[in-house]
DSSP file (Angstrom, degrees, kcal/mol; ACC not computed):
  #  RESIDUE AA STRUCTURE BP1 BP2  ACC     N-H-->O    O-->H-N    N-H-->O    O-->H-N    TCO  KAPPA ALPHA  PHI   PSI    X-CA   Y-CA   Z-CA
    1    1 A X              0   0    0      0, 0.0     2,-0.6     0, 0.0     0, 0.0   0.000 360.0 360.0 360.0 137.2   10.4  -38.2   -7.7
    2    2 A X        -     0   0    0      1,-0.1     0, 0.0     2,-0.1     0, 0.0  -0.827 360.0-168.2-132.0 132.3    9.7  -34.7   -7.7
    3    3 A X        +     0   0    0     -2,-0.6    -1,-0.1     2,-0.0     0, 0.0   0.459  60.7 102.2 -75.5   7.8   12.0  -31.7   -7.0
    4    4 A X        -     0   0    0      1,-0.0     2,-0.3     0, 0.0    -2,-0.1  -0.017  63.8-142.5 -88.1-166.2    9.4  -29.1   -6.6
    5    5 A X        -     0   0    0      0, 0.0     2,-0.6     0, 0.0    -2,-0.0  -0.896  17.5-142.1-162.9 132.9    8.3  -27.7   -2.6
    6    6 A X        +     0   0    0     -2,-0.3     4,-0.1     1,-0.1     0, 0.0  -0.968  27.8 173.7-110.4 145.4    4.5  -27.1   -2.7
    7    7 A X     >  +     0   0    0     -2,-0.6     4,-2.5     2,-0.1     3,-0.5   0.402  53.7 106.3-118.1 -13.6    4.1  -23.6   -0.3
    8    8 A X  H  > S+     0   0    0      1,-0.3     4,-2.2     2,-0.2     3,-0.3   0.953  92.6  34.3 -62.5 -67.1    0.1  -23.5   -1.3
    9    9 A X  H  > S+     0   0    0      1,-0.3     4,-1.8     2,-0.2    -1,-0.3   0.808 112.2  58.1 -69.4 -24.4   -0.3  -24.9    2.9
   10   10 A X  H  > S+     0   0    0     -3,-0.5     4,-1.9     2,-0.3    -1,-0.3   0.915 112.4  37.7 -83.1 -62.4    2.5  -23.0    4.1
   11   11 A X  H  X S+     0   0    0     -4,-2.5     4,-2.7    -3,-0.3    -2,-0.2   0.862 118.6  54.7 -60.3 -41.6    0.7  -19.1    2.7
   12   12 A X  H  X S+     0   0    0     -4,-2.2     4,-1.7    -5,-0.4    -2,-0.3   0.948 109.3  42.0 -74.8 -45.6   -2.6  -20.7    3.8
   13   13 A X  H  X S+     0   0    0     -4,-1.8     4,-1.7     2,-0.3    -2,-0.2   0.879 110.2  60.0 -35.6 -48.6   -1.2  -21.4    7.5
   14   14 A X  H  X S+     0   0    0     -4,-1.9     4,-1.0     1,-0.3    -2,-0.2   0.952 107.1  45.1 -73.9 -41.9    0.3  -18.1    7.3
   15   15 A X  H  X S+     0   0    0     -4,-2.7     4,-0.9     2,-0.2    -1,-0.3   0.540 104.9  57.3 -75.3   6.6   -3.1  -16.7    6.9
   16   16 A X  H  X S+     0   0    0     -4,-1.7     4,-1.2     2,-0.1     3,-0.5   0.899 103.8  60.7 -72.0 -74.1   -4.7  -18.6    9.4
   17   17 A X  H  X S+     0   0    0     -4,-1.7     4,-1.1     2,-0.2    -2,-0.2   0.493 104.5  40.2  34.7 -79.1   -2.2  -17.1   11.4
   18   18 A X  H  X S+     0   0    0     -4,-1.0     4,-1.5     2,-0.2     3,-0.3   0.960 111.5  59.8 -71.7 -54.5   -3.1  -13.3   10.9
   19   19 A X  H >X S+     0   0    0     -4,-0.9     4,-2.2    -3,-0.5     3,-0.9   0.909 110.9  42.4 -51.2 -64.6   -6.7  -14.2   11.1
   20   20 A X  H >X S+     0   0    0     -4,-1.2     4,-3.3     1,-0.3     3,-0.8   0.930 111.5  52.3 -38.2 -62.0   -5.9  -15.6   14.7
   21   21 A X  H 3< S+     0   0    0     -4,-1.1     8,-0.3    -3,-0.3     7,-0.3   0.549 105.0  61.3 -52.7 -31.1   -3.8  -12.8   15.5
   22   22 A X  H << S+     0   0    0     -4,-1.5    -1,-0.2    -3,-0.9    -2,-0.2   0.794 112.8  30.3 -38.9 -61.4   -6.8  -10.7   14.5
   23   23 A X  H X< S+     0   0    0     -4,-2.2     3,-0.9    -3,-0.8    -2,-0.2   0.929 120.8  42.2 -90.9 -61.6   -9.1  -12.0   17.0
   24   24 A X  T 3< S+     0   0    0     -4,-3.3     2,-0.6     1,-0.3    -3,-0.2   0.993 133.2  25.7 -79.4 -45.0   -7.3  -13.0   20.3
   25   25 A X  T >>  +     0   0    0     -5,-0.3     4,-1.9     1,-0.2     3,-1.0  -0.454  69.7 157.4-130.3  95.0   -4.9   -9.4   19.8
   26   26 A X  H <> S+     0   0    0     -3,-0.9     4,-1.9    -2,-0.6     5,-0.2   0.763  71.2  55.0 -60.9 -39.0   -6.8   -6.9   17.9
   27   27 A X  H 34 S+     0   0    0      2,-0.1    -1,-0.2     1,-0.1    -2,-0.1   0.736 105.0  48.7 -76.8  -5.1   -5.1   -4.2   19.1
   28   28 A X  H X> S+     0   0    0     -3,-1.0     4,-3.6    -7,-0.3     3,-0.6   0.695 109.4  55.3 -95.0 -36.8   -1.5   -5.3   18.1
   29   29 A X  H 3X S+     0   0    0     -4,-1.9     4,-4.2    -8,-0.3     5,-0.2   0.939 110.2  43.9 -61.3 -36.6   -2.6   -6.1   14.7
   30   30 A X  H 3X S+     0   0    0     -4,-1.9     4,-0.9     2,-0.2    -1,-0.2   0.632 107.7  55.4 -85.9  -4.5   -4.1   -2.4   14.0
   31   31 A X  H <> S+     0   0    0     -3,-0.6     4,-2.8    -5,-0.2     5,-0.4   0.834 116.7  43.4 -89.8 -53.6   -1.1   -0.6   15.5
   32   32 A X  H >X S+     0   0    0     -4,-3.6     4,-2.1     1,-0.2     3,-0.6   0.943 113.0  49.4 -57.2 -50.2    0.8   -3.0   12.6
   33   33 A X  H 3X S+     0   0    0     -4,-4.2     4,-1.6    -5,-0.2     5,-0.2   0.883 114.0  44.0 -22.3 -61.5   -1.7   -2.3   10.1
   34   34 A X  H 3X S+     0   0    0     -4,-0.9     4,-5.1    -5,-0.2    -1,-0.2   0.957 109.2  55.7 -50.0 -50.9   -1.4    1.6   10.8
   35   35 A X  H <X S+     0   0    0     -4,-2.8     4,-2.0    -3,-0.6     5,-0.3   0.992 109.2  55.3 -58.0 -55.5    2.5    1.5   10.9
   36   36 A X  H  X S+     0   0    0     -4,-2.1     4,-1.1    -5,-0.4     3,-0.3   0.865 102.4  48.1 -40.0 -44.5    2.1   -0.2    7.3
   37   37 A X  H  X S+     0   0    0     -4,-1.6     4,-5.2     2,-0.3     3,-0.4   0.904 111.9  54.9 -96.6 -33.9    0.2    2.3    5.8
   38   38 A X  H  X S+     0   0    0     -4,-5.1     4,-2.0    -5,-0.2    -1,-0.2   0.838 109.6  46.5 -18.5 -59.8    3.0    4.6    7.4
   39   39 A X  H  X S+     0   0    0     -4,-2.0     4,-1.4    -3,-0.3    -2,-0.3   0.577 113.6  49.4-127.2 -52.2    5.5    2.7    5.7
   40   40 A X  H  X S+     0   0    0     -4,-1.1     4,-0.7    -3,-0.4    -1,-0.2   0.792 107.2  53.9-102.6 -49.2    3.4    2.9    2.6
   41   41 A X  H >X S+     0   0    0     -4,-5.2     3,-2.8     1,-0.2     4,-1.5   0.986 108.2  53.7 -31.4 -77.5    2.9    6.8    2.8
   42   42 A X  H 3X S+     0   0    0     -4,-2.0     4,-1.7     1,-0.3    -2,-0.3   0.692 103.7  50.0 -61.3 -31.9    6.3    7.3    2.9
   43   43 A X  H 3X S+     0   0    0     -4,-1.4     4,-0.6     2,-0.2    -1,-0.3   0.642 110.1  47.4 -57.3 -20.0    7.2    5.5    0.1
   44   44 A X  H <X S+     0   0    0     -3,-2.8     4,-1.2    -4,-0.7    -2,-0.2   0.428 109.3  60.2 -87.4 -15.7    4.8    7.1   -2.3
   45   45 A X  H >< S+     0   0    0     -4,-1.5     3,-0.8     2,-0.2    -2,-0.2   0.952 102.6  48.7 -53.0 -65.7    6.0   10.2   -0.8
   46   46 A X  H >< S+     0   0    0     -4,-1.7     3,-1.3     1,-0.3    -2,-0.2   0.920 113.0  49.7 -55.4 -59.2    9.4    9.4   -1.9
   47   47 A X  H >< S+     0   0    0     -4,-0.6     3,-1.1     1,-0.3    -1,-0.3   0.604 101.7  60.3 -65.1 -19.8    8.1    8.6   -5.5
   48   48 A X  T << S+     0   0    0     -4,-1.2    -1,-0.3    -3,-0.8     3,-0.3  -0.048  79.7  77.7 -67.7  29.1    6.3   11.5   -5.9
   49   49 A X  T <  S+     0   0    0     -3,-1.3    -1,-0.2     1,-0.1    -2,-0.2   0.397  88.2  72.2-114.0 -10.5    9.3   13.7   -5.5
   50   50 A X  S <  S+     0   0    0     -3,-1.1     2,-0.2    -4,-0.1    -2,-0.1  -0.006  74.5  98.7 -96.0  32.2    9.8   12.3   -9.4
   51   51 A X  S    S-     0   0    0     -3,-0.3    37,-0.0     2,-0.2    -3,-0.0  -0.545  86.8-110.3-106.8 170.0    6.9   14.4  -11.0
   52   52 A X  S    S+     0   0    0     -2,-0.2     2,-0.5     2,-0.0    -3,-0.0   0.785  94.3  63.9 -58.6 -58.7    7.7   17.1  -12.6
   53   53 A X        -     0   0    0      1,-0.1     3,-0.3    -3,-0.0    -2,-0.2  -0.759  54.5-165.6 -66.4 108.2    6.3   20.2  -10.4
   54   54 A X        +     0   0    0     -2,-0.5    -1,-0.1     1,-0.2    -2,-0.0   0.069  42.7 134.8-103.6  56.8    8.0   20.2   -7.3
   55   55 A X        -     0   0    0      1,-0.2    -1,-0.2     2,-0.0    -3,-0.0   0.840  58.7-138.8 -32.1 -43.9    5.2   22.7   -6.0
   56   56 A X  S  > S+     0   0    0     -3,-0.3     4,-2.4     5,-0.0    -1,-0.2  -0.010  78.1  99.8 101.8 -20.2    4.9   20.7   -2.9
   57   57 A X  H  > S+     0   0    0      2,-0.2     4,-1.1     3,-0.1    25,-0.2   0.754  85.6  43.9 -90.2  -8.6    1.3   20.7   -2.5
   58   58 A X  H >4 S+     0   0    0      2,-0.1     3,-2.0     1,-0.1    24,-0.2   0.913 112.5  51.2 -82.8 -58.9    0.6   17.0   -4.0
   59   59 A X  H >4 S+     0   0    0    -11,-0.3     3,-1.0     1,-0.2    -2,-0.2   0.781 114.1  48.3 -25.7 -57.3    3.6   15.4   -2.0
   60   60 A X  H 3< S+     0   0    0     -4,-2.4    -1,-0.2     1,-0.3    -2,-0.1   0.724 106.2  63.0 -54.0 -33.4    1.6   17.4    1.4
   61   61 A X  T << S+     0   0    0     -3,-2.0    20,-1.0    -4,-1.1    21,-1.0  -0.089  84.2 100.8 -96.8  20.8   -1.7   15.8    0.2
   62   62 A X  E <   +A   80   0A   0     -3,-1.0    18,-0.2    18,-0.3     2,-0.1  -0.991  48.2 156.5 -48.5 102.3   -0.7   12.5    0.7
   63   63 A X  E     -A   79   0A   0     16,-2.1    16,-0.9    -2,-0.3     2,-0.3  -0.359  42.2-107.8-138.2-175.2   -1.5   10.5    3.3
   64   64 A X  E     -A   78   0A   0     14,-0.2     2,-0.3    -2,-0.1    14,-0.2  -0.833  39.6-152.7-112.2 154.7   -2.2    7.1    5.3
   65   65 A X        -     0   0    0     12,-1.9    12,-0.3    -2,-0.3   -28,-0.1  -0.810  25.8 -70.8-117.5 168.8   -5.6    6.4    5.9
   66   66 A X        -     0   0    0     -2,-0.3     2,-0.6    10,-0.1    11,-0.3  -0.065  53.5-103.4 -72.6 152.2   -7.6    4.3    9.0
   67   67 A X        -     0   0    0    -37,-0.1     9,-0.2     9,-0.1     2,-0.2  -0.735  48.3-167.7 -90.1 144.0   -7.4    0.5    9.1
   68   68 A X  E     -B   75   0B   0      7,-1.1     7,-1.2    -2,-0.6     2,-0.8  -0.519  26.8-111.2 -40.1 110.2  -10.3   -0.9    7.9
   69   69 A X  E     +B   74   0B   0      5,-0.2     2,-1.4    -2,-0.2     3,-0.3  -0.675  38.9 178.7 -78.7  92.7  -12.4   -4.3    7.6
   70   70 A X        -     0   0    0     -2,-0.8     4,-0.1     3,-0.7     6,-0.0  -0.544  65.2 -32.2 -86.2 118.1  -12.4   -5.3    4.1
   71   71 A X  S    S-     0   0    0     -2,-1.4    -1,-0.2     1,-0.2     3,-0.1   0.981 126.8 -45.6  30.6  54.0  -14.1   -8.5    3.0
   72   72 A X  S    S+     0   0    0      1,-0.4     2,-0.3    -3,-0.3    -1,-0.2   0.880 124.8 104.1  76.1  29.1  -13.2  -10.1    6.5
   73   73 A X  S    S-     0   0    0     -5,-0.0    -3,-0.7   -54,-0.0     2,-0.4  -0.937  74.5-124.3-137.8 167.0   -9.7   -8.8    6.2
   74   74 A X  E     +B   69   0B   0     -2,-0.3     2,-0.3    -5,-0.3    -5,-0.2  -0.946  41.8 175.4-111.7 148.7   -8.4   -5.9    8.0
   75   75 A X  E     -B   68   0B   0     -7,-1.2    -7,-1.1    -2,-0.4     2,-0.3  -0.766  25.7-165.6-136.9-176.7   -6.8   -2.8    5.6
   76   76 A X        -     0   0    0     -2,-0.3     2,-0.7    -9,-0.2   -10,-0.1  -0.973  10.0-155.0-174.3 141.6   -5.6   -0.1    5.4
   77   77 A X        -     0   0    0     -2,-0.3   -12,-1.9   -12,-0.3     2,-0.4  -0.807  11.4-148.1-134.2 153.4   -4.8    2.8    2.3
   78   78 A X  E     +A   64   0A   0     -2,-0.7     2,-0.2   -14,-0.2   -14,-0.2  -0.928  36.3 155.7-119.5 139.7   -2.6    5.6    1.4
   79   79 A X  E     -A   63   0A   0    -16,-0.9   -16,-2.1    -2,-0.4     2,-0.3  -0.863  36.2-104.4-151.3-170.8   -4.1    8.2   -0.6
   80   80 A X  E     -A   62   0A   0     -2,-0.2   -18,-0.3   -18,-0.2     5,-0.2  -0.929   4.8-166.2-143.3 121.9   -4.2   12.2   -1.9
   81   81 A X        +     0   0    0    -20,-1.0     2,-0.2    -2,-0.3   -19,-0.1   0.759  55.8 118.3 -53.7 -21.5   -6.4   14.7   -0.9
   82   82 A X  S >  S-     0   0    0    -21,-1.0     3,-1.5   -24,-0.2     4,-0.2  -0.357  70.3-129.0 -63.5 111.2   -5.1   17.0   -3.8
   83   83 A X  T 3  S+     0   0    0      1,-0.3     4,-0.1    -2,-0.2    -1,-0.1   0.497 103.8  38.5 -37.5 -22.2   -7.9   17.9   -6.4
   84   84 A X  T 3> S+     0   0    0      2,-0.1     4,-1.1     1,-0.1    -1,-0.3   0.138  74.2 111.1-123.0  38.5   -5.6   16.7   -9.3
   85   85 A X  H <> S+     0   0    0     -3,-1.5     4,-2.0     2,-0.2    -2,-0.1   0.861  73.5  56.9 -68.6 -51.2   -4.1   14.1   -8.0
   86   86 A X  H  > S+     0   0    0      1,-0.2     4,-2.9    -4,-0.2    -1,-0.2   0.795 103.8  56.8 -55.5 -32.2   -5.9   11.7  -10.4
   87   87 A X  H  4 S+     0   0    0      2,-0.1    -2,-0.2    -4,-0.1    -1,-0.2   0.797 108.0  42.2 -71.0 -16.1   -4.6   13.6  -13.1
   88   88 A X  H >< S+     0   0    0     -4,-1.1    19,-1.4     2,-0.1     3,-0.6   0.942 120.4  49.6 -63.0 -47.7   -0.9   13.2  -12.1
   89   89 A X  H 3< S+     0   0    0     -4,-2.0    19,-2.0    17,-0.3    18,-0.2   0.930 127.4  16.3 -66.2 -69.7   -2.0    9.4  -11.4
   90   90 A X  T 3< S-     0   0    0     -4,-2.9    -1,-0.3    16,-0.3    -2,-0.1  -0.455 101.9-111.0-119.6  50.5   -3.9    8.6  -14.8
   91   91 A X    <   -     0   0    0     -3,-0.6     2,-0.3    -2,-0.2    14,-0.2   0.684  27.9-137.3  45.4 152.7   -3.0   10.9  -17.2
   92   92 A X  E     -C  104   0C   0     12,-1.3    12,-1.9    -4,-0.1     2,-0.5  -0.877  26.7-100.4-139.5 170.9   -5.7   13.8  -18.7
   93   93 A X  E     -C  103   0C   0     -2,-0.3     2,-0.3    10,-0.2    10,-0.3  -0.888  38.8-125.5 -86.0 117.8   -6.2   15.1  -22.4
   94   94 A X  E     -C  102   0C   0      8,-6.6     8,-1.2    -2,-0.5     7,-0.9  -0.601  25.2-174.0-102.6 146.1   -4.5   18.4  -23.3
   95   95 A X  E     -C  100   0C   0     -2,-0.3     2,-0.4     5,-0.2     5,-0.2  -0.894   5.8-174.5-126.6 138.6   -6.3   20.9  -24.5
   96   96 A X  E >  S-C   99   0C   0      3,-2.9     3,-0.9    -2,-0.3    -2,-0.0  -0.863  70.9 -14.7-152.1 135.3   -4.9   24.2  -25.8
   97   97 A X  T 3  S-     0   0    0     -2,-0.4     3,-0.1     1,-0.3    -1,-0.1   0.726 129.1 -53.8  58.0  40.3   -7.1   27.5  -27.2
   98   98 A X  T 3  S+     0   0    0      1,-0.3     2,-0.4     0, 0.0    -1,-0.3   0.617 121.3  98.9  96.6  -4.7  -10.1   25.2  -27.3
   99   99 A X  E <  S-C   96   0C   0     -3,-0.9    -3,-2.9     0, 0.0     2,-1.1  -0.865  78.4-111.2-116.0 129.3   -8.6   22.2  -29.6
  100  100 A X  E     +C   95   0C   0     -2,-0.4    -5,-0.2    -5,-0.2     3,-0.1  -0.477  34.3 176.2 -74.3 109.1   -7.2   18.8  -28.2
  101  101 A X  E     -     0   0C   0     -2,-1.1    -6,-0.2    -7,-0.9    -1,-0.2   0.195  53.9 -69.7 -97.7  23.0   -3.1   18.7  -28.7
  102  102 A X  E     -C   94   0C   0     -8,-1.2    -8,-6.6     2,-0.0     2,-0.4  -0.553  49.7 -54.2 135.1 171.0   -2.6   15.3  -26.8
  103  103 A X  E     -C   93   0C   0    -10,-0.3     2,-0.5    -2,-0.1   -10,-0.2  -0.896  31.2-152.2-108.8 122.0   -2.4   13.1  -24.3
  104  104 A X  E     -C   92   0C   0    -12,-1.9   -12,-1.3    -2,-0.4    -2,-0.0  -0.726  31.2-126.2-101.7 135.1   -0.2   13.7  -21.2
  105  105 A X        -     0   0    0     -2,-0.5   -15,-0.1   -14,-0.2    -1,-0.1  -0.389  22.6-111.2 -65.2 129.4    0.8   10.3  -19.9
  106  106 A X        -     0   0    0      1,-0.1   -17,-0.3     2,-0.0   -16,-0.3   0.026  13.8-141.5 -19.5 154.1   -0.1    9.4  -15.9
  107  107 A X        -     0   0    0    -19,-1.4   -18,-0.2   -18,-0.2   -17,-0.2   0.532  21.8-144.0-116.4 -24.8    2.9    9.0  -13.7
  108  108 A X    >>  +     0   0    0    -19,-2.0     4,-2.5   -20,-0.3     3,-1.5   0.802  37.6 158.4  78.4   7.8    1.5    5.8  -11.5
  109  109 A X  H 3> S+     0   0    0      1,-0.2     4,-2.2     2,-0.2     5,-0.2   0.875  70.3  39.5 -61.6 -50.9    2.9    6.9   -8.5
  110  110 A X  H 3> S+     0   0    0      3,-0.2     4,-1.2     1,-0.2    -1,-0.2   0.672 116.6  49.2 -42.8 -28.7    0.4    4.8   -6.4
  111  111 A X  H <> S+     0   0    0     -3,-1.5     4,-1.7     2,-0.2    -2,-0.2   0.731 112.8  47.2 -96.3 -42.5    0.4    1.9   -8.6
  112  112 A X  H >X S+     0   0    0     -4,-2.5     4,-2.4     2,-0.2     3,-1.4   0.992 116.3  47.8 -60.4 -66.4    4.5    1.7   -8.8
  113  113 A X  H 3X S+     0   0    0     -4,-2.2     4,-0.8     1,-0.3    -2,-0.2   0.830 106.9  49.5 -63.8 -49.6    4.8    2.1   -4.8
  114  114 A X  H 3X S+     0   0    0     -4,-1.2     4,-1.4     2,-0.2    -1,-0.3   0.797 112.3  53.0 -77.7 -32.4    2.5   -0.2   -3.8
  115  115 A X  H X< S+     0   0    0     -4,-1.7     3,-1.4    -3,-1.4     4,-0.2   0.996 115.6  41.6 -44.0 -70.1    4.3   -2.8   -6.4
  116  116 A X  H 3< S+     0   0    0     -4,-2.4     4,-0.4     1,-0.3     3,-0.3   0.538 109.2  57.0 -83.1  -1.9    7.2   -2.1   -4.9
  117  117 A X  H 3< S+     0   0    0     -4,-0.8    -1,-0.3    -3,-0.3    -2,-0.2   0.675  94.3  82.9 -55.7 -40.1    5.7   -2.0   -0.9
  118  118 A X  S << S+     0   0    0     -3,-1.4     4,-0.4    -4,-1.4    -1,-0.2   0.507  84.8  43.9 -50.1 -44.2    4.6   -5.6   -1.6
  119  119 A X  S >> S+     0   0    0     -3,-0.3     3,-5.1    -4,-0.2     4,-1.5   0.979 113.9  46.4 -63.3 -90.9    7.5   -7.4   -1.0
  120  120 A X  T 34 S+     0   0    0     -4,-0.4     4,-0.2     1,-0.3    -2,-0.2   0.274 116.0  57.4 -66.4  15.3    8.7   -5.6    2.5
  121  121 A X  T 3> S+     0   0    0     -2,-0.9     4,-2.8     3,-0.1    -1,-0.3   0.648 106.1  45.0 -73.3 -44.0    4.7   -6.1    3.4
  122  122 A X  H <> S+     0   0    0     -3,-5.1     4,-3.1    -4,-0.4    -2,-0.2   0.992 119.1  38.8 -72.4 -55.5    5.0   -9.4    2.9
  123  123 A X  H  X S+     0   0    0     -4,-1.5     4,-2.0     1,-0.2     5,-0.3   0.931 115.2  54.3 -39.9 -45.0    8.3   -9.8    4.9
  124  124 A X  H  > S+     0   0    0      2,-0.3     4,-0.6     1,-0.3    -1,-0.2   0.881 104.3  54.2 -49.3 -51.3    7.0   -7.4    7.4
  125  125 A X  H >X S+     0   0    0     -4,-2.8     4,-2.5     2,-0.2     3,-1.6   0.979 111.3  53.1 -44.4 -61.8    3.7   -9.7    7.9
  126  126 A X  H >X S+     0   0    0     -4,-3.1     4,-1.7     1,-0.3     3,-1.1   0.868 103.7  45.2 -39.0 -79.3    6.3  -12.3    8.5
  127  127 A X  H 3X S+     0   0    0     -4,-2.0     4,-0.7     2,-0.2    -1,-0.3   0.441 112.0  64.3 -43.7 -15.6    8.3  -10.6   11.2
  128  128 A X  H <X S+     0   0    0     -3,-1.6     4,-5.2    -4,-0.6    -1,-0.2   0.921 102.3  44.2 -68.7 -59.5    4.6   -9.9   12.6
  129  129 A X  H <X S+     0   0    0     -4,-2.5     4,-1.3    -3,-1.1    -2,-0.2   0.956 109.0  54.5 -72.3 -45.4    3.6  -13.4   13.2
  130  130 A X  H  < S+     0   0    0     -4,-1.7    -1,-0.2     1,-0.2    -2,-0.1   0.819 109.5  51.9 -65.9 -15.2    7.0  -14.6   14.9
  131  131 A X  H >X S+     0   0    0     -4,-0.7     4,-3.3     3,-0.2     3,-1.0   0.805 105.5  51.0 -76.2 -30.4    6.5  -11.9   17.2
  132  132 A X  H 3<>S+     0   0    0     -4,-5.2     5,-1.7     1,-0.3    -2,-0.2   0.861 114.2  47.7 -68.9 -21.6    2.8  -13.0   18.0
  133  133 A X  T 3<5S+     0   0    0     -4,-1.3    -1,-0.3     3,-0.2    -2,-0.1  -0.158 107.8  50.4 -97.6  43.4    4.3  -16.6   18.7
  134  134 A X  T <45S+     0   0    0     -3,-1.0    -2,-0.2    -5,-0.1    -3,-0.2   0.123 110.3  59.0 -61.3 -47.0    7.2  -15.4   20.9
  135  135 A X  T  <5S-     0   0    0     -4,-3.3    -2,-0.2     1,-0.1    -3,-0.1   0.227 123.6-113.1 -74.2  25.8    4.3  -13.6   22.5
  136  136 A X  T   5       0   0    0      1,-0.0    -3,-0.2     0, 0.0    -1,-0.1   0.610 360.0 360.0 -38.3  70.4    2.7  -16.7   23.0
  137  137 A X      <       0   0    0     -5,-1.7    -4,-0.2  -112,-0.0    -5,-0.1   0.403 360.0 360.0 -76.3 360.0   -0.6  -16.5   20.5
């Protein structure tokens, strides 16, 4: 006898599910999608307020971007127009009067928020699909 719960059909249900929800109401699924990357903005917003500079112009240069198809999925990204934004991200090599004095570590802000987005995605996805079967999908 075995005490485990297999969930493997249960995640796979849940994406047939969105995939349904996809097709018969495409337009409720990209208004969630959109709201998500909202949701997702603002949170990396919030974590970039823990860099160092608070210039303002990387926070401003953050943004949600348009949902997507990706490999038969629909998506959606938050990203930052700011020309060093990958060096805040992934760290750079410091250089001073022409000689390298080190390496200043990345801060990860994308990589942290989206960890921590992951979870209240997943719920959110949840709370998605019981409203598409209340609506009667």
């Amino acid at each position: 006898m075995s005490d485990s719960i297999d969930f493997s059909e249960l995640i796979v249900f849940e994406k047939n599910l969105l995939d349904l929800a996809s097709t018969k109401m495409p337009k409720e699924t990209k208004k969630f999608m959109k709201k998500q990357g909202n949701q997702l903005k603002t949170k990396v917003k919030k974590n970039a307020n823990k860099t160092k500079k608070k210039s303002g112009k990387y926070r401003k240069s953050i943004k949600s971007g348009k949902v997507y198809d990706y490999k038969g999925a629909l998506a959606v990204r938050a990203y930052s127009t700011d020309p060093k934004a990958h060096l805040i991200e992934h760290g750079f090599r410091h250089f001073s009067h022409g000689k390298e004095t080190g390496f200043i570590e990345g801060q990860h802000i994308f990589e942290k928020s989206s960890k921590e987005f992951e979870t209240k995605f997943n719920d959110n996805c949840g709370k998605f699909i019981d409203e598409m079967l209340d609506k009667g999908l």
